[in-house]
TORPA-4810 file (N, C-alpha, C, O; in nm, 3 decimals):
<nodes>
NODE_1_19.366_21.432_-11.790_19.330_21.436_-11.648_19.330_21.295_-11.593_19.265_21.211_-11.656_X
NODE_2_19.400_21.254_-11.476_19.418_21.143_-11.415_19.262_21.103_-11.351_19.160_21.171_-11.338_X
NODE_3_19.290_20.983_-11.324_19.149_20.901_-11.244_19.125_20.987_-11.140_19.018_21.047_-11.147_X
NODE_4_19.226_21.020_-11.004_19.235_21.026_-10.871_19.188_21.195_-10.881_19.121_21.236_-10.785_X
NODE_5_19.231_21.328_-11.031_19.141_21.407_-11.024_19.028_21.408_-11.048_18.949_21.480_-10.987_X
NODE_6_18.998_21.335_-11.135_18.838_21.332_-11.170_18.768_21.293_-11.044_18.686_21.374_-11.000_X
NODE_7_18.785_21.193_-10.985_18.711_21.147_-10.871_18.699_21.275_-10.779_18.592_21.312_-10.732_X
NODE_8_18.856_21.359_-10.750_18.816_21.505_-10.674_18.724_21.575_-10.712_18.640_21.617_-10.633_X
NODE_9_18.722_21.605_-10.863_18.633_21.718_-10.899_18.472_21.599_-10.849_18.383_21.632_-10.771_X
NODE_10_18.482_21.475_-10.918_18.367_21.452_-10.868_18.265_21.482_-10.745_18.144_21.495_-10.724_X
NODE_11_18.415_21.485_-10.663_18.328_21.465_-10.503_18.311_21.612_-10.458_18.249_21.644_-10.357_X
NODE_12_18.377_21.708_-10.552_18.396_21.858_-10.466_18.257_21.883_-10.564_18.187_21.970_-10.512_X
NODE_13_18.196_21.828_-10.695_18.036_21.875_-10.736_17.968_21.810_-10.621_17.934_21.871_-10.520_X
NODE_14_17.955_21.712_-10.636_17.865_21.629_-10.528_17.806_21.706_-10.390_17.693_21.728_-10.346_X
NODE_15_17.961_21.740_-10.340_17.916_21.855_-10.192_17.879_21.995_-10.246_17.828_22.057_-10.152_X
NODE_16_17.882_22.054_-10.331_17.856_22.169_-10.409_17.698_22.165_-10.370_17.625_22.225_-10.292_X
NODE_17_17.683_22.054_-10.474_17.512_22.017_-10.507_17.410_21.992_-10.374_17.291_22.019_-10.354_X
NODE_18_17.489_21.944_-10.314_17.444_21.883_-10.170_17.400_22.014_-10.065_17.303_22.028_-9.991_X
NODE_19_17.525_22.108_-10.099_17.505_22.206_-9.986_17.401_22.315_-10.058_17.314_22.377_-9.997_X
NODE_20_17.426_22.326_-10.189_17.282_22.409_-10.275_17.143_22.342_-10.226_17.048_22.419_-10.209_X
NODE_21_17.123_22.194_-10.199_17.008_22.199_-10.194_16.930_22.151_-9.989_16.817_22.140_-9.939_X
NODE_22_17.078_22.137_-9.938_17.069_22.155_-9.837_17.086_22.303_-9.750_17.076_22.313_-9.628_X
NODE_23_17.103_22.375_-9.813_17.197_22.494_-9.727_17.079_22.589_-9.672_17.097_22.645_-9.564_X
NODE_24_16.941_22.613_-9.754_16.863_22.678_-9.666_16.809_22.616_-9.533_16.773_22.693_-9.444_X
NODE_25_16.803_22.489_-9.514_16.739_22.419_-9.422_16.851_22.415_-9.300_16.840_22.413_-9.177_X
NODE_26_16.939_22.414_-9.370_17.092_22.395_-9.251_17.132_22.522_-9.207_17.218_22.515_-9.119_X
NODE_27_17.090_22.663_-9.246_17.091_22.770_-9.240_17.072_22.797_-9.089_16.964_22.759_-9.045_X
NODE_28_17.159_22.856_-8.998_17.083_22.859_-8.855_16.993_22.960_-8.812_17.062_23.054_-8.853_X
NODE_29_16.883_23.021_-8.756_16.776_23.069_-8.759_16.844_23.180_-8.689_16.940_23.163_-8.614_X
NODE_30_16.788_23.299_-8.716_16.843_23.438_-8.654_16.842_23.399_-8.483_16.779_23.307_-8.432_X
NODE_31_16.898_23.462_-8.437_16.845_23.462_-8.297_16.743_23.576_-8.247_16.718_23.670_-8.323_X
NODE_32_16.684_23.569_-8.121_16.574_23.579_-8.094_16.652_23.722_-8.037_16.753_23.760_-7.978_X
NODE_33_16.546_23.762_-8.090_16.556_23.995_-8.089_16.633_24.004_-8.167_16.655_24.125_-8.156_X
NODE_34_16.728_23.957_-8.278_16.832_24.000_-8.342_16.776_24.045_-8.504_16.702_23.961_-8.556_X
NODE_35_16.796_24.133_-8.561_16.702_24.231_-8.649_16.760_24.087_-8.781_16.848_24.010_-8.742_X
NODE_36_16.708_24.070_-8.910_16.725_23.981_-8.981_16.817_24.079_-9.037_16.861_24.179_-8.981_X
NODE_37_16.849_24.019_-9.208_16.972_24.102_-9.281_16.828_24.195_-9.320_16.708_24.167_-9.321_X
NODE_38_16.885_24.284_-9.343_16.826_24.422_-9.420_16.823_24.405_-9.575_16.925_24.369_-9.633_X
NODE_39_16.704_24.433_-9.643_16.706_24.395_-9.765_16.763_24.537_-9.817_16.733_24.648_-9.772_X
NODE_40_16.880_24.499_-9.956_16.959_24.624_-9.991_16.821_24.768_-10.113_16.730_24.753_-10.194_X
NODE_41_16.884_24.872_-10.054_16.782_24.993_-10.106_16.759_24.981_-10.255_16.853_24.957_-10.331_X
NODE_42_16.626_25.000_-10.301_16.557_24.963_-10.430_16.655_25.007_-10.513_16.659_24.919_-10.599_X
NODE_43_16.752_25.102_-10.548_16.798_25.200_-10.605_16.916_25.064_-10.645_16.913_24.998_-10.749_X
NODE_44_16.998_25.049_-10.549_17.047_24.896_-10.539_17.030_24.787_-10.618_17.113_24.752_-10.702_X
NODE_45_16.935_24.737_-10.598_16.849_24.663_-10.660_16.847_24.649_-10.803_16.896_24.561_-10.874_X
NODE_46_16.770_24.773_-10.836_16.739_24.813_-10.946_16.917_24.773_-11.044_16.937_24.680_-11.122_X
NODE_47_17.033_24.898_-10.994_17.145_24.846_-11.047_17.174_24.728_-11.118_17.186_24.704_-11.238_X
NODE_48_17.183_24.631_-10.971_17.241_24.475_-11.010_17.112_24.419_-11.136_17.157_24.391_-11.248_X
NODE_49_16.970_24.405_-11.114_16.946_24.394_-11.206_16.912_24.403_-11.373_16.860_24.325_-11.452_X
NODE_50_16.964_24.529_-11.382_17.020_24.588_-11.517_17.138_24.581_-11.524_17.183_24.625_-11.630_X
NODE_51_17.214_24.538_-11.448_17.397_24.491_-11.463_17.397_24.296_-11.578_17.444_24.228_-11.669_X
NODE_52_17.331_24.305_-11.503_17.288_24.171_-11.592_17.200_24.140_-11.697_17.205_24.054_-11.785_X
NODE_53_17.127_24.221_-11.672_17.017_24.199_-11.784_17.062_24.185_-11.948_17.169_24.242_-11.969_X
NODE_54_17.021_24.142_-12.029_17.064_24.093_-12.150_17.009_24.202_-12.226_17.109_24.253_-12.275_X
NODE_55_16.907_24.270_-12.265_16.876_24.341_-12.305_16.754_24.464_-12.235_16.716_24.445_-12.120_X
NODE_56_16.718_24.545_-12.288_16.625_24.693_-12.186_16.553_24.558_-12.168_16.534_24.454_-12.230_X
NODE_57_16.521_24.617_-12.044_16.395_24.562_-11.934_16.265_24.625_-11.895_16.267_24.699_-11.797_X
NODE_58_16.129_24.602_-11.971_16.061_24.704_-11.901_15.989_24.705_-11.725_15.949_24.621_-11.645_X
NODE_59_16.002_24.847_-11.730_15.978_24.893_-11.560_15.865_24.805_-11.511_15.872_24.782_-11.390_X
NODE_60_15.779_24.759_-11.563_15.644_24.654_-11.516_15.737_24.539_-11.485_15.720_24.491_-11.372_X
NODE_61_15.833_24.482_-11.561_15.904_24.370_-11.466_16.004_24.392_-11.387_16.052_24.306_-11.314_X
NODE_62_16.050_24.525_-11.394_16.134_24.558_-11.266_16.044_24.502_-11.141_16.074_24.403_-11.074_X
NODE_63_15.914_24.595_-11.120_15.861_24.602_-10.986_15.802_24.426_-11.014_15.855_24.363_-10.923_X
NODE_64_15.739_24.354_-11.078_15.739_24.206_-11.084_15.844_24.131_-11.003_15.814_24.048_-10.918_X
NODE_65_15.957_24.161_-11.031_16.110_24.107_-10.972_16.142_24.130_-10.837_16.209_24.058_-10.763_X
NODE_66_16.078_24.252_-10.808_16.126_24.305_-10.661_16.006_24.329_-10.610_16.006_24.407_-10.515_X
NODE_67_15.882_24.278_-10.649_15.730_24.288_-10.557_15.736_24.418_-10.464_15.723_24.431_-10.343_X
NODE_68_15.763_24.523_-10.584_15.693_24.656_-10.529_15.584_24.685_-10.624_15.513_24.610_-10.690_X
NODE_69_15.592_24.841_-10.612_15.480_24.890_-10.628_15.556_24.965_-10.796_15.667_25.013_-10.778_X
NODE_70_15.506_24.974_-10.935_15.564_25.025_-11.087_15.620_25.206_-11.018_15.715_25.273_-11.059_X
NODE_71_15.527_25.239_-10.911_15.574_25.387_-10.881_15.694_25.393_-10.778_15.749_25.503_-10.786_X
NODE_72_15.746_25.315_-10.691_15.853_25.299_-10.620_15.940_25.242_-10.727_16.047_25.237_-10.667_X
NODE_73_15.963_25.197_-10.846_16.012_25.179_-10.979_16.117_25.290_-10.976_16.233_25.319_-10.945_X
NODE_74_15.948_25.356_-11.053_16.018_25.467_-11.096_16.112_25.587_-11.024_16.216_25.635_-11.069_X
NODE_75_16.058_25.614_-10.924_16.123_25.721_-10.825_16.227_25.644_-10.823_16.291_25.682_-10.921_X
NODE_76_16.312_25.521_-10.750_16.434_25.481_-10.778_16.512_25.472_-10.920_16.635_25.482_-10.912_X
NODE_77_16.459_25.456_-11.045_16.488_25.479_-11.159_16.582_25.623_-11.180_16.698_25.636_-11.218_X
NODE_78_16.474_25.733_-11.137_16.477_25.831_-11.108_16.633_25.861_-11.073_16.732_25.876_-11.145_X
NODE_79_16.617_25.863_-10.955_16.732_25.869_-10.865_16.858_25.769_-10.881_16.964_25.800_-10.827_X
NODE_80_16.847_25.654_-10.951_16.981_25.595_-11.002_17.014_25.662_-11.134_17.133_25.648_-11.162_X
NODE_81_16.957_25.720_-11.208_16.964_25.797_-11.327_17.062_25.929_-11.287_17.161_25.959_-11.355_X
NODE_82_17.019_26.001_-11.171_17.045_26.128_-11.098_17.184_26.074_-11.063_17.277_26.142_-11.104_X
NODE_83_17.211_25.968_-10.999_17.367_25.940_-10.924_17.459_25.897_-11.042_17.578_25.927_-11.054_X
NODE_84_17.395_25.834_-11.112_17.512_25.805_-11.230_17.554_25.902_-11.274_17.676_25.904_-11.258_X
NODE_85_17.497_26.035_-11.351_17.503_26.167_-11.417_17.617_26.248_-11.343_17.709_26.311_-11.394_X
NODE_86_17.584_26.229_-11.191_17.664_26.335_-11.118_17.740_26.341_-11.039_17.786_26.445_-10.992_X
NODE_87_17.783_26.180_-10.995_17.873_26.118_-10.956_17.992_26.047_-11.035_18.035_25.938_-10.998_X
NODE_88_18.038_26.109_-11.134_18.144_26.028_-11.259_18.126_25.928_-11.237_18.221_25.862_-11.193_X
NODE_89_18.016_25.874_-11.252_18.005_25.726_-11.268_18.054_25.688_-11.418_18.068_25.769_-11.510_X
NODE_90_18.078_25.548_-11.422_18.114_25.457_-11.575_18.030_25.426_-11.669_18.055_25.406_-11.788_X
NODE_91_17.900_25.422_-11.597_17.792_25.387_-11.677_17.673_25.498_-11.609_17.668_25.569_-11.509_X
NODE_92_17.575_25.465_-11.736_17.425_25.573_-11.750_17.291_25.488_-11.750_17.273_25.366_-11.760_X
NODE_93_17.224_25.566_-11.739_17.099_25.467_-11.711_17.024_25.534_-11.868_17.052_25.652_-11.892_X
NODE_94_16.947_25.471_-11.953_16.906_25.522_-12.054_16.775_25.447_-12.088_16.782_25.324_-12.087_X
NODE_95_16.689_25.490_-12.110_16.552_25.486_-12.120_16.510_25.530_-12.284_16.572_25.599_-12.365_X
NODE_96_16.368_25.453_-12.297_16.318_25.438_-12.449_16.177_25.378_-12.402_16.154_25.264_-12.361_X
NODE_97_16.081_25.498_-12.420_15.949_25.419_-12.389_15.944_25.363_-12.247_15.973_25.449_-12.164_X
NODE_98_15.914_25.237_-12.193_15.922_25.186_-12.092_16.005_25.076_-12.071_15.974_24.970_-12.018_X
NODE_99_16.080_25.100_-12.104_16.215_24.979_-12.078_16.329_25.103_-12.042_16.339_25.220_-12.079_X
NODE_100_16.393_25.033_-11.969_16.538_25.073_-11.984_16.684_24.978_-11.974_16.674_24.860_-12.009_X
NODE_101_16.793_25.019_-11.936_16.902_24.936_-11.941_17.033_25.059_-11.879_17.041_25.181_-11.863_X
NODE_102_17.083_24.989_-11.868_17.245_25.074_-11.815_17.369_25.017_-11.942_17.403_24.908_-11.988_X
NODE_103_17.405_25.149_-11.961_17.558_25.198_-12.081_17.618_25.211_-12.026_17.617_25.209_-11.903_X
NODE_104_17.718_25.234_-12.118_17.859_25.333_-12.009_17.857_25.459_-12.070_17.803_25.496_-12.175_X
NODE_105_17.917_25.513_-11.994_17.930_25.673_-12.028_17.958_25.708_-12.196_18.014_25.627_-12.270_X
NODE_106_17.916_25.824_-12.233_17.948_25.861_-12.312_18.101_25.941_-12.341_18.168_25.977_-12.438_X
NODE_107_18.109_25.943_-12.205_18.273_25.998_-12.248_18.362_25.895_-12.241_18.480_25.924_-12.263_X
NODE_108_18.327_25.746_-12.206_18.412_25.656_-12.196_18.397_25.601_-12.359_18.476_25.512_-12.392_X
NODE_109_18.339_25.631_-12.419_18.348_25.575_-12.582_18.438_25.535_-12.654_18.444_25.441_-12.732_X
NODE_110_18.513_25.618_-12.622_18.640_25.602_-12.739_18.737_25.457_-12.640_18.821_25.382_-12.688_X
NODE_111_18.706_25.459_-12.552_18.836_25.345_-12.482_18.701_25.222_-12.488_18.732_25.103_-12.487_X
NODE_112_18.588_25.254_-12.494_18.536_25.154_-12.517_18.553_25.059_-12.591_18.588_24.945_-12.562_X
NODE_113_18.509_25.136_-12.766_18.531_25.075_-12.859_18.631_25.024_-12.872_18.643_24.905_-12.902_X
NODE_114_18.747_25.122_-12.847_18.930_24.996_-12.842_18.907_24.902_-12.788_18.929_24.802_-12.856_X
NODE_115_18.866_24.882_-12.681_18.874_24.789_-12.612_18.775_24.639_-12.643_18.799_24.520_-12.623_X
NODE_116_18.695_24.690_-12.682_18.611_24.555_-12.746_18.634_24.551_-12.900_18.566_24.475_-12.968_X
NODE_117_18.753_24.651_-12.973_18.772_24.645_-13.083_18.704_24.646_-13.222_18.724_24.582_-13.325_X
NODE_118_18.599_24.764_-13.178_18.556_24.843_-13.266_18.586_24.912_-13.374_18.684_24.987_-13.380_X
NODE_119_18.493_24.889_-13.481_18.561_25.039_-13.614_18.494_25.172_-13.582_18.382_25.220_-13.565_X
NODE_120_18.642_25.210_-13.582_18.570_25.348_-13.538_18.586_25.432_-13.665_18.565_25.553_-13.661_X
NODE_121_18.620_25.374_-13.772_18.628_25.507_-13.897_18.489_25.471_-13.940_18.473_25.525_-14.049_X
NODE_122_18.364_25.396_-13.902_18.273_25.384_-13.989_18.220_25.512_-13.943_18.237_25.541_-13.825_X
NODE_123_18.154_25.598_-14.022_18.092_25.713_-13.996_17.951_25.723_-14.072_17.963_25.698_-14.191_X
NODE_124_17.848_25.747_-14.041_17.714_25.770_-14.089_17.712_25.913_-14.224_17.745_26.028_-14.194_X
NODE_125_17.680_25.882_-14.328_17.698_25.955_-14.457_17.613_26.073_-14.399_17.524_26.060_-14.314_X
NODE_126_17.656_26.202_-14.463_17.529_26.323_-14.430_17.369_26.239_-14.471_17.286_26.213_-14.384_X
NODE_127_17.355_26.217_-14.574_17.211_26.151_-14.574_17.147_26.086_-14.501_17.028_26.098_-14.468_X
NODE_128_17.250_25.989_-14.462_17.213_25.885_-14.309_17.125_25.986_-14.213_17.008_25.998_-14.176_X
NODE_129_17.289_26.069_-14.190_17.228_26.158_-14.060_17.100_26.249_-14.065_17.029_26.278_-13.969_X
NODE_130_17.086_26.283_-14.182_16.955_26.389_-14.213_16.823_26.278_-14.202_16.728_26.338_-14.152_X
NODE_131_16.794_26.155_-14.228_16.725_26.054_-14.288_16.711_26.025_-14.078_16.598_25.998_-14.036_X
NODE_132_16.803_26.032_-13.996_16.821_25.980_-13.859_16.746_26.083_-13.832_16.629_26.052_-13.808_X
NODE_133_16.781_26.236_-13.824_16.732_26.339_-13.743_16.599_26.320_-13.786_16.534_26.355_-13.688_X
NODE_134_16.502_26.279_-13.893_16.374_26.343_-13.935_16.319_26.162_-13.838_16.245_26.166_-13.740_X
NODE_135_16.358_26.070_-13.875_16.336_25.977_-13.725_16.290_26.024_-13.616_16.175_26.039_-13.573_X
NODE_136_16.427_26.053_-13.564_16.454_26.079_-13.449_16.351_26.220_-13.387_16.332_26.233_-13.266_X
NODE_137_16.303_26.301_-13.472_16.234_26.413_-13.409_16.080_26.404_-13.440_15.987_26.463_-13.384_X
NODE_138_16.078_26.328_-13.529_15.911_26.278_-13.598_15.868_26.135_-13.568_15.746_26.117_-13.572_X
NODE_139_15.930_26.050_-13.544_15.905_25.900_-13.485_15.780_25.868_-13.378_15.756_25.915_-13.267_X
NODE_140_15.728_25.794_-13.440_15.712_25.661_-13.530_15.659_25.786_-13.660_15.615_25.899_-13.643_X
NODE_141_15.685_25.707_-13.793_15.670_25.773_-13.920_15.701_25.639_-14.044_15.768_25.536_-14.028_X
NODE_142_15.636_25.678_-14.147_15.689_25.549_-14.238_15.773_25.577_-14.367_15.772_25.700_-14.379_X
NODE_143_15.820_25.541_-14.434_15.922_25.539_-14.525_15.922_25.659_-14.654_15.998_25.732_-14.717_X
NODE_144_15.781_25.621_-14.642_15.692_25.775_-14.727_15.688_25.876_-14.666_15.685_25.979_-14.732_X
NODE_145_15.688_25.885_-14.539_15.672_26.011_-14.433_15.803_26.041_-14.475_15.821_26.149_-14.532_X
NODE_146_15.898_25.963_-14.457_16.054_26.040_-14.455_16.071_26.090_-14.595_16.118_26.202_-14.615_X
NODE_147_16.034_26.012_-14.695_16.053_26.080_-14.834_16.038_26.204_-14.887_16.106_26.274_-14.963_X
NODE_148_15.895_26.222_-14.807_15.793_26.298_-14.795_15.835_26.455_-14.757_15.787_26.560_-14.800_X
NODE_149_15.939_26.433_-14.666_16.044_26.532_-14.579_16.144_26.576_-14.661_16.154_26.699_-14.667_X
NODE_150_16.218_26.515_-14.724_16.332_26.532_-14.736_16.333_26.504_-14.891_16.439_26.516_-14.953_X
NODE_151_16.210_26.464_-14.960_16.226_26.513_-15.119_16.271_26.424_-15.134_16.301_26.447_-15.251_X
NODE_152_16.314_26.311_-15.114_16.432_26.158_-15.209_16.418_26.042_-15.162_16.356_26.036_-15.055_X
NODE_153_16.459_25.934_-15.213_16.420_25.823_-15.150_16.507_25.778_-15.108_16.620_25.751_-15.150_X
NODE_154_16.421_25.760_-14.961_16.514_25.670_-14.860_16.578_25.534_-14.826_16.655_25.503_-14.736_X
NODE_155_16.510_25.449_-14.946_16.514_25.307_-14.918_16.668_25.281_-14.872_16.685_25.224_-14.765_X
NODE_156_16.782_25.320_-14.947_16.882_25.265_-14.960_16.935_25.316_-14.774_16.965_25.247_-14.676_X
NODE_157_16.929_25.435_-14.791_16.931_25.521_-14.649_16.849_25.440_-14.515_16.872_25.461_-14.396_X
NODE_158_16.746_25.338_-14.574_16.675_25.357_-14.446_16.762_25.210_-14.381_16.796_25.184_-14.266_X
NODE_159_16.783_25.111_-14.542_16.878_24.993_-14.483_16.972_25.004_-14.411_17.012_24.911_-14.340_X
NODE_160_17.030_25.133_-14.414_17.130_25.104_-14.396_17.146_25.140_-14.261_17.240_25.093_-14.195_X
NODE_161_17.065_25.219_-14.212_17.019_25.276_-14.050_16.986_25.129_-13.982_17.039_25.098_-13.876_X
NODE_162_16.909_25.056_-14.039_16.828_24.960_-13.958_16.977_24.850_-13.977_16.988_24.772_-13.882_X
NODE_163_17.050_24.841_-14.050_17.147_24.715_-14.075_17.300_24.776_-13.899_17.376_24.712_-13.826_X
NODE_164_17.262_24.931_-13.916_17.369_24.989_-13.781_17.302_24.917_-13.679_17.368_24.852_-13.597_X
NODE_165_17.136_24.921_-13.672_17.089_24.918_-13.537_17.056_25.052_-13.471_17.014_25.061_-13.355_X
NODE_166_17.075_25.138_-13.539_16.969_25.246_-13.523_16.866_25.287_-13.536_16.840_25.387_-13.469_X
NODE_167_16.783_25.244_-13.605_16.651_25.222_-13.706_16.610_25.109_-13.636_16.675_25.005_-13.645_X
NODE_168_16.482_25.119_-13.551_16.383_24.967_-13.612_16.262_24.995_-13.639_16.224_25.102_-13.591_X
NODE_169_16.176_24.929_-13.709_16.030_24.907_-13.696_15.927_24.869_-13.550_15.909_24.775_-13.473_X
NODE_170_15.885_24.981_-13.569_15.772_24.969_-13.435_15.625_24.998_-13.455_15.557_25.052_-13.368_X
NODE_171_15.583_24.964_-13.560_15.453_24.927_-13.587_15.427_24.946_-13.757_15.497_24.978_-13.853_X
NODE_172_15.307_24.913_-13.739_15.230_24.938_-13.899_15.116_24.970_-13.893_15.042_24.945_-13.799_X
NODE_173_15.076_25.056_-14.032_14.944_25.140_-14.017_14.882_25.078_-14.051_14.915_25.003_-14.143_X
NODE_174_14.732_25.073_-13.988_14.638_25.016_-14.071_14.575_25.048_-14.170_14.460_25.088_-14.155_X
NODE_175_14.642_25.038_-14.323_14.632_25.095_-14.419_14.641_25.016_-14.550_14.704_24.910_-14.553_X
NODE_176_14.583_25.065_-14.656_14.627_24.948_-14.753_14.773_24.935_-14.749_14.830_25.041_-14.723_X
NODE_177_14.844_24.837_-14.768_14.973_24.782_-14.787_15.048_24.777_-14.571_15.155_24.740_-14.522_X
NODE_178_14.946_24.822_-14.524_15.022_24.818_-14.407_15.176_24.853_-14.409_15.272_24.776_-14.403_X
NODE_179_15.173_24.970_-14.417_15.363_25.027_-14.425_15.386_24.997_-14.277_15.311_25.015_-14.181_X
NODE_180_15.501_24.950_-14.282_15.585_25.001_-14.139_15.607_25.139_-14.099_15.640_25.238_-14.165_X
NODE_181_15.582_25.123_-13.984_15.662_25.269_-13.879_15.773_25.203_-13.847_15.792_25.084_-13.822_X
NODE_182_15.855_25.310_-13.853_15.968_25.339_-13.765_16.029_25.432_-13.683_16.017_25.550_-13.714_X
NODE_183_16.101_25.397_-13.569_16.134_25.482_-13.477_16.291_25.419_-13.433_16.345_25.315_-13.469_X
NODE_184_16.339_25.524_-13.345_16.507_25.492_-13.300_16.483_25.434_-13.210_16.378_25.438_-13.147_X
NODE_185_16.654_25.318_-13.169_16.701_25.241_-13.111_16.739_25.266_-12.957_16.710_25.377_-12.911_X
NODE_186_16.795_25.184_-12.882_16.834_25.190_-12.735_16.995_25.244_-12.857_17.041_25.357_-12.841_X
NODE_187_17.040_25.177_-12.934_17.170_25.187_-12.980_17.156_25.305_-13.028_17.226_25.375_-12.955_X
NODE_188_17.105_25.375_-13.111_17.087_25.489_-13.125_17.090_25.667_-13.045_17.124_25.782_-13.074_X
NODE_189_17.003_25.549_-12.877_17.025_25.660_-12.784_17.224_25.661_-12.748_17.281_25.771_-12.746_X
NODE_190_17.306_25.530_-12.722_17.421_25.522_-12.703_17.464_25.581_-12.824_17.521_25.687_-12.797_X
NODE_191_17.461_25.554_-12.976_17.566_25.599_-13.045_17.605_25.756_-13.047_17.710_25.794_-13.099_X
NODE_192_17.491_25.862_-12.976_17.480_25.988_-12.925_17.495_26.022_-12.826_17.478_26.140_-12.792_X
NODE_193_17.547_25.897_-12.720_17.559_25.938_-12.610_17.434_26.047_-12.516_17.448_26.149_-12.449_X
NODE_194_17.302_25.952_-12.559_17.142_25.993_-12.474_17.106_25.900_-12.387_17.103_25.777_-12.393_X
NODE_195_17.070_26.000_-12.281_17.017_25.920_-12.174_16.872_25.881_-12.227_16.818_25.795_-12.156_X
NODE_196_16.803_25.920_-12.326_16.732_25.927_-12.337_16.661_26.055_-12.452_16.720_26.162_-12.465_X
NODE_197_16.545_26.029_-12.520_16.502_26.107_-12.603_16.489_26.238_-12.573_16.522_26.330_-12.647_X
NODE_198_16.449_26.247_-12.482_16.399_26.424_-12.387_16.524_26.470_-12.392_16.522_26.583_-12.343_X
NODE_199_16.670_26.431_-12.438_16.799_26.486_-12.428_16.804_26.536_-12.584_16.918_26.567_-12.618_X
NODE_200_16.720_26.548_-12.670_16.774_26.541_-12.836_16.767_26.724_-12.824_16.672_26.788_-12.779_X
NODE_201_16.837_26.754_-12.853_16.849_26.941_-12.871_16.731_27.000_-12.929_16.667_26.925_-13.002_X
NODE_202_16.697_27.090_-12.916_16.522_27.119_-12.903_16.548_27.199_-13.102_16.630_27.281_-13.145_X
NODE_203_16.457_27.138_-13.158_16.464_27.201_-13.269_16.403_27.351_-13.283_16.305_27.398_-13.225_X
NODE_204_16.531_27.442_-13.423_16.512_27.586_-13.392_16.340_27.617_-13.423_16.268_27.560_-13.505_X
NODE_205_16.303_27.730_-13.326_16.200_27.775_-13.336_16.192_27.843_-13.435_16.293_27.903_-13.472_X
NODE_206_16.031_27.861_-13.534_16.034_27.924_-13.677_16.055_28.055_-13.631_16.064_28.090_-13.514_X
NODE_207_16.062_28.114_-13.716_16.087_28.274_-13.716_15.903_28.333_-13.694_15.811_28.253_-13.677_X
NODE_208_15.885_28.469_-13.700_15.750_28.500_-13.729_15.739_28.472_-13.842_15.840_28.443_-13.907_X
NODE_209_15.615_28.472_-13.901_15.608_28.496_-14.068_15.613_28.651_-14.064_15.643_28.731_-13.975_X
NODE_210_15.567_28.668_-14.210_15.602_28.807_-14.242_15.429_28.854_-14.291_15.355_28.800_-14.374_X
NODE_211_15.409_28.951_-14.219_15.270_29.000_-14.224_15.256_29.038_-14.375_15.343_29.101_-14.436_X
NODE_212_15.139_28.997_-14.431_15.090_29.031_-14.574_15.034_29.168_-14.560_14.967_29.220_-14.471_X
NODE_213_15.075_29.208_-14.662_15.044_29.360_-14.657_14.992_29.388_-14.799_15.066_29.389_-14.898_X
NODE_214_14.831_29.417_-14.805_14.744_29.394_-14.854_14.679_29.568_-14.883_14.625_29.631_-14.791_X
NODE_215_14.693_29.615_-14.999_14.671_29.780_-15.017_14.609_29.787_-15.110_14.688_29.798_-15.204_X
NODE_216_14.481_29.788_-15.154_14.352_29.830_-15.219_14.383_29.933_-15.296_14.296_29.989_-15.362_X
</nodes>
């Protein structure tokens, strides 16, 4: 790069910087009866700042960010949840506890992964998945709880959930050895394509039992 550009780029930061820290003051004042800009609808809002966000955000710093009220939150939550679903939108709004974040669709998956160049032959072993569902429908639970279920040990099974990012730890009992709990992921709700937990298919109802029949 020559002298005579550097000095350009120099002088085009310089007025950059200048007008960033001049530009509200130089700003010219609405005129008089003329309505100001309209601040854009919470629903709005809400969007752009989960477009950016780095990871789930919980709803207490949504309304922090936008100095409302956690219940005008939610009702827009609500309702951006509702327009994504039913408007072919690209992305979903997906929730876990009190955070949430925006995905993309679940039917956009497969061009997803191409596209950021994903493996898509990795597949979760039946054990995985049996070791996920007793998670996923019993959560928070600890390592013994799952054993406990399913008759075998999970250790190798449980690494290997938590190494996907499906699996994390979300607390410990107060107990001798303090075991971990665990419960499922935001990645977990995406690798199923869930908006959320309240979406997991309702497990089958037992049958009756069978009346004892008791003859003296």
């Amino acid at each position: 790069m020559d002298a005579v550009t550097t000095v350009e780029l120099r002088d085009l930061a310089a007025e950059a910087e200048a007008s960033a820290t001049t530009g509200a003051a130089a700003a010219p004042a609405p005129a008089e009866g003329r309505d100001a800009p309209s601040r854009p609808p919470l629903t709005a809002l809400l969007e752009s700042l989960l477009f950016v966000a780095a990871e789930p955000t919980p709803v207490a710093r949504l309304a922090h960010i936008l100095e409302t009220a956690v219940e005008k939150v939610e009702a827009a939550l609500a309702e951006l949840k509702a327009t994504c679903e039913t408007a072919e939108r690209g992305v979903r709004l997906q929730r876990k506890g009190d955070r949430v974040q925006l995905t993309t669709a679940p039917a956009a998956a497969t061009f997803v992964e191409s596209f950021l160049g994903l493996d898509l032959s990795s597949k979760l072993s039946p054990a995985a998945l049996e070791t996920l569902a007793v998670i996923a429908y019993r959560q928070p639970l600890t390592r013994a709880e799952m054993e406990a279920v399913r008759g075998v040990n999970c250790d190798g099974v449980l690494r290997t959930l938590i190494a996907r990012e499906l699996v994390e730890p979300v607390g410990r009992l107060e107990q001798p050895g303090r075991p971990y709990q665990y419960g499922t992921t935001f990645q977990f709700l995406h690798y199923f394509g869930l908006s959320g937990l309240d979406q997991l298919p309702p497990l089958p109802e037992e049958g009756p039992k069978d009346e004892k029949r008791k003859t003296q």
